[in-house]
C-alpha positions in Angstrom: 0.0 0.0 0.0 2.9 2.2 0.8 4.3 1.8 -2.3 1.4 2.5 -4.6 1.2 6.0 -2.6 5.2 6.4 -3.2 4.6 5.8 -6.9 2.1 8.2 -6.9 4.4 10.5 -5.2 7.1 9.7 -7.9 5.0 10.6 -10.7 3.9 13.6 -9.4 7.6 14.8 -9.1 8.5 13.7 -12.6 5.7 15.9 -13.6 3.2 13.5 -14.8 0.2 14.8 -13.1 -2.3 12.6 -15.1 -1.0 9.1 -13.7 -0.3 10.8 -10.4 -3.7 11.7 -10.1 -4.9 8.2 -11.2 -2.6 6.7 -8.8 -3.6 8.7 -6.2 -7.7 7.7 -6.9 -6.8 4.1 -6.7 -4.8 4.5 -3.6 -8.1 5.9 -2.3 -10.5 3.4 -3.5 -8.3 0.6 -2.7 -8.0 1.4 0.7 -10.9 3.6 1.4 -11.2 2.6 5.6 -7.7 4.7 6.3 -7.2 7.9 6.8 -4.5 8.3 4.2 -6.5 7.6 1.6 -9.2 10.2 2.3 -6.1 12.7 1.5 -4.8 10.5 -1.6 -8.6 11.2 -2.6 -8.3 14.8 -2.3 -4.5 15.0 -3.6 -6.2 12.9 -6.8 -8.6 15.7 -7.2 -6.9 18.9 -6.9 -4.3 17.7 -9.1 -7.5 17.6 -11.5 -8.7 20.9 -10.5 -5.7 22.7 -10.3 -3.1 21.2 -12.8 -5.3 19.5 -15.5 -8.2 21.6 -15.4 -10.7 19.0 -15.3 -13.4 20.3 -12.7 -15.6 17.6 -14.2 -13.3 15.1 -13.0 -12.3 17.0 -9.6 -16.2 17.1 -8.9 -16.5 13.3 -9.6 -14.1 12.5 -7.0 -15.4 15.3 -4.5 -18.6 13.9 -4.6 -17.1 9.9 -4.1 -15.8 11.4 -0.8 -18.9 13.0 0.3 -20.4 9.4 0.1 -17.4 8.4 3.1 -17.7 9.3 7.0 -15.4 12.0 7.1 -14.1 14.1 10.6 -15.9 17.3 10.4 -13.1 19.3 9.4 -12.6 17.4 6.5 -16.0 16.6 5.4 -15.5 20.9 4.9 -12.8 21.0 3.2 -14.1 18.4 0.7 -17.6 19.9 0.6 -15.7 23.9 0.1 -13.8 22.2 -3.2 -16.6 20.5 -4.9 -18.4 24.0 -5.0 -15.4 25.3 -6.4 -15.7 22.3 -8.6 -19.1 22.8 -9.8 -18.6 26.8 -10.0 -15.8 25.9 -12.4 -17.5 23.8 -14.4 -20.4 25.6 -14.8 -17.9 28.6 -16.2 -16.5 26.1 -18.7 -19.7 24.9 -19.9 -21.4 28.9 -20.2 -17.9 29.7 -21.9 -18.2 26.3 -24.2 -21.9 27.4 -25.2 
């Protein structure tokens, strides 16, 4: 488990944010009772947001962790980015139309 999180790690630092991303979603859904992968969930999708621009993609994985028990501060945190999420793809799709 340690080492799929290390390979995401590695990607990310070679600058292949697409694979990172991926590898940092399957860390999450692999192991979705630990902690860490709460945070490999939301590494996955602000590396969407931020670095691909894919909201769409960001929002899908927002949401996934909505669907999880999360501590309060957290469940924030998750629930602050997914409106930024939706906010930004509702701008993409107004500018797209």
């Amino acid at each position: 488990a340690a080492d799929q999180l290390r390979v995401a790690r590695g990607l990310e630092e070679m600058g292949r944010p697409s694979e990172a991303s991926r590898a940092y979603e399957a860390y999450g859904k692999r192991y979705p009772d630990r902690h860490v992968a709460t945070l490999a969930m939301l590494k996955s999708a602000d590396i969407q947001r931020r670095v691909l621009n894919n909201p769409g993609r960001a929002r899908y994985i927002y949401e996934e962790l909505t669907r999880r028990s999360l501590p309060g501060d957290v469940e924030e945190i998750v629930r602050d980015r997914l409106a930024a999420s939706e906010r930004a793809v509702d701008r993409l799709q107004r500018g797209a139309a």
